[in-house]
TITI-672157 format. One record per residue (C-alpha): residue number from 1; residue in three letters; x, y, z. Coordinates in steps of 0.05 Angstrom, whole numbers, plus 5000, padded with zeros to 4 digits. Example, Ala and Ser with C-alpha at 12.3 -4.5 7.8 and 13.67 -1.06 7.14 Angstrom:
# residues 2
+-----+-----+------+------+------+
!   n ! res !   xx !   yy !   zz !
+-----+-----+------+------+------+
!   1 ! ala ! 5246 ! 4910 ! 5156 !
!   2 ! ser ! 5273 ! 4979 ! 5143 !
+-----+-----+------+------+------+
END
This chain:
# residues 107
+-----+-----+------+------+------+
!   n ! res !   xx !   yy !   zz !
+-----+-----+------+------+------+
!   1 ! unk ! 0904 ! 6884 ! 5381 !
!   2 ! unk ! 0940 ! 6894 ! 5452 !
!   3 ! unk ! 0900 ! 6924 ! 5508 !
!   4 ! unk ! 0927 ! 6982 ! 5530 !
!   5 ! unk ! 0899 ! 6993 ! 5596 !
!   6 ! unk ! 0927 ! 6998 ! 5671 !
!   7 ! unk ! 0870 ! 6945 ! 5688 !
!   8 ! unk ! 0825 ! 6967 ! 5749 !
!   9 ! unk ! 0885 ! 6996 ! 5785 !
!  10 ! unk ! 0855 ! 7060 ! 5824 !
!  11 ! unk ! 0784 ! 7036 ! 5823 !
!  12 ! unk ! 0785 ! 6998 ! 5889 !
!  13 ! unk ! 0798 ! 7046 ! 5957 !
!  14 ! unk ! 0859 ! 6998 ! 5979 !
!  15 ! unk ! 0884 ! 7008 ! 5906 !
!  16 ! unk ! 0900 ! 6938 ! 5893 !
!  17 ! unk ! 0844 ! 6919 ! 5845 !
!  18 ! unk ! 0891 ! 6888 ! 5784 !
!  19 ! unk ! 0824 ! 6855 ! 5747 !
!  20 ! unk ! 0800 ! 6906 ! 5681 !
!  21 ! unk ! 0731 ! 6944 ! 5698 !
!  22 ! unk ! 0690 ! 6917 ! 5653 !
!  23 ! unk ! 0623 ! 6958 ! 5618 !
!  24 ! unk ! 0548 ! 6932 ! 5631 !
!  25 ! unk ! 0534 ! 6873 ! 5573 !
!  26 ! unk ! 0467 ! 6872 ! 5543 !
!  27 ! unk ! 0436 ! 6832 ! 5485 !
!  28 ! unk ! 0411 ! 6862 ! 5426 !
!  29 ! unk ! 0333 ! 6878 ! 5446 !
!  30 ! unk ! 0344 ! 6883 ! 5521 !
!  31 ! unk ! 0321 ! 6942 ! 5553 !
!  32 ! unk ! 0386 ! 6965 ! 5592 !
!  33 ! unk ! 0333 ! 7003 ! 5643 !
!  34 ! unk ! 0309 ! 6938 ! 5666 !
!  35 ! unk ! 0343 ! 6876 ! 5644 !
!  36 ! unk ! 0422 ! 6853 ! 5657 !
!  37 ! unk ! 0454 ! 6800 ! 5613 !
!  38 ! unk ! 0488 ! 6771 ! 5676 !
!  39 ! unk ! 0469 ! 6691 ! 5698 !
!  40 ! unk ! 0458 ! 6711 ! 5769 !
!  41 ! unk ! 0412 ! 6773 ! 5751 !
!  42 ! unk ! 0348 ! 6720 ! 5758 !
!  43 ! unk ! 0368 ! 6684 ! 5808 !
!  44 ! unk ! 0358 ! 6609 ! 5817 !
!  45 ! unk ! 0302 ! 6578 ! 5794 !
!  46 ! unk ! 0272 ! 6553 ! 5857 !
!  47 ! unk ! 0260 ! 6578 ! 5925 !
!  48 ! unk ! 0335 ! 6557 ! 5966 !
!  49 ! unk ! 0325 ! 6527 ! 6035 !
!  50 ! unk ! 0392 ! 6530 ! 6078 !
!  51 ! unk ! 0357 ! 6485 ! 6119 !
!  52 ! unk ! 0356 ! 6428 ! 6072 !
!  53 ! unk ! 0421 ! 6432 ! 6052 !
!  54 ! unk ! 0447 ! 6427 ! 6115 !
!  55 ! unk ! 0405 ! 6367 ! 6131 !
!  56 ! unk ! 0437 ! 6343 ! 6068 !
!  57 ! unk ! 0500 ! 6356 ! 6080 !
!  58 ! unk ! 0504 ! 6320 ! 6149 !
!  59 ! unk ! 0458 ! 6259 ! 6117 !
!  60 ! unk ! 0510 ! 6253 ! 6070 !
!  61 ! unk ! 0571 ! 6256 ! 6115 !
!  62 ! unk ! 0538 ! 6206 ! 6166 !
!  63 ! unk ! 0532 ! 6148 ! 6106 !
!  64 ! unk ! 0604 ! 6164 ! 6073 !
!  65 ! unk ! 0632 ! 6158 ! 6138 !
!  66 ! unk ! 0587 ! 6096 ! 6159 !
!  67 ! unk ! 0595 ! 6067 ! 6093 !
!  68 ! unk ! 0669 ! 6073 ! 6098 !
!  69 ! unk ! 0674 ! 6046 ! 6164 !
!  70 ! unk ! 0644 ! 5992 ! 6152 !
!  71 ! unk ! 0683 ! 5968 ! 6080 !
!  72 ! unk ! 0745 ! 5991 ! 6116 !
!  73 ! unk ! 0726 ! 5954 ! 6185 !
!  74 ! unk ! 0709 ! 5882 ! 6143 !
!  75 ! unk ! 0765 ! 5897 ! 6092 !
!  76 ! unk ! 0728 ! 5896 ! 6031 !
!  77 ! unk ! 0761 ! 5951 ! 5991 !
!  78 ! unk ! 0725 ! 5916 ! 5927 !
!  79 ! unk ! 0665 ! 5942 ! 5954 !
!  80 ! unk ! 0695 ! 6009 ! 5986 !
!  81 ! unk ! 0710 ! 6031 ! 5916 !
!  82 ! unk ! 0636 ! 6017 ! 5892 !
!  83 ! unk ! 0610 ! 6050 ! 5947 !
!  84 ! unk ! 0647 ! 6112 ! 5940 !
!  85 ! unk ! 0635 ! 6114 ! 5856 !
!  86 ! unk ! 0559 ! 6107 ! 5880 !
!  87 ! unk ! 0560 ! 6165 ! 5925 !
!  88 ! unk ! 0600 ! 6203 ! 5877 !
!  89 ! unk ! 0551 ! 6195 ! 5820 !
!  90 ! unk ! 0489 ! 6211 ! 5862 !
!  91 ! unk ! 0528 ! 6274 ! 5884 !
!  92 ! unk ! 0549 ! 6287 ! 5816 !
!  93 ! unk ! 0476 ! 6276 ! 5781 !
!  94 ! unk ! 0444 ! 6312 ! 5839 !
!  95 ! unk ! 0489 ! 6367 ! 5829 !
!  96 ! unk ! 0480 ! 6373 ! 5750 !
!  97 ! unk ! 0405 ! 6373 ! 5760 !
!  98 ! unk ! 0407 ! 6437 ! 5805 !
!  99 ! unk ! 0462 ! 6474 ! 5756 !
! 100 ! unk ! 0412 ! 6456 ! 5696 !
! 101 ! unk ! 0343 ! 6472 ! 5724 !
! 102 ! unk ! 0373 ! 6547 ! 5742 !
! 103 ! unk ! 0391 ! 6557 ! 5678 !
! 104 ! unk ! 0340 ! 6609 ! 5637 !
! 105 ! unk ! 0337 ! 6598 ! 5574 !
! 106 ! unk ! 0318 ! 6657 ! 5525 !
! 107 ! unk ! 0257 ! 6653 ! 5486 !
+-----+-----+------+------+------+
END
């Protein structure tokens, strides 16, 4: 079957809304009064500080640039590239913890 709808043109005030307007989604039992079947409707599971991500962020940036430096400075791109897959898994598994533990799963 072909949709045969303008998308959302006409539902945004400059007009230039091309994306469909999609209806409200709920699961079978929900009570649409109270409960959304969106991801982001719970929020994340713990408490965010922007202040520790920034302190992450700039902890992080100070050893790939030191760790760099210092591979690139005494030549040792041997240990450049282990350094970097390192830091890239940490980031990776640190990452993939957060995405996981805000997660809900239904009972």
């Amino acid at each position: 079957m072909q949709a045969r709808d303008r998308g959302g043109a006409g539902t945004s005030l400059e007009n230039n809304n091309v994306f469909t307007v999609q209806p409200t989604v709920y699961f079978e039992g929900m009570d649409p009064a109270r409960e959304s079947a969106s991801v982001y409707a719970a929020g994340p599971a713990a408490p965010f500080n922007p202040a520790v991500l920034a302190t992450g962020v700039i902890a992080t940036g100070i050893v790939a640039v030191a760790g760099t430096g210092s591979a690139i400075y005494f030549e040792n791109w041997l240990a450049l590239g282990v350094f970097w897959a390192i830091l890239g898994g940490v980031a990776g598994t640190l990452g993939l913890r957060y995405v996981n533990a805000t997660k809900k799963i239904a009972p």
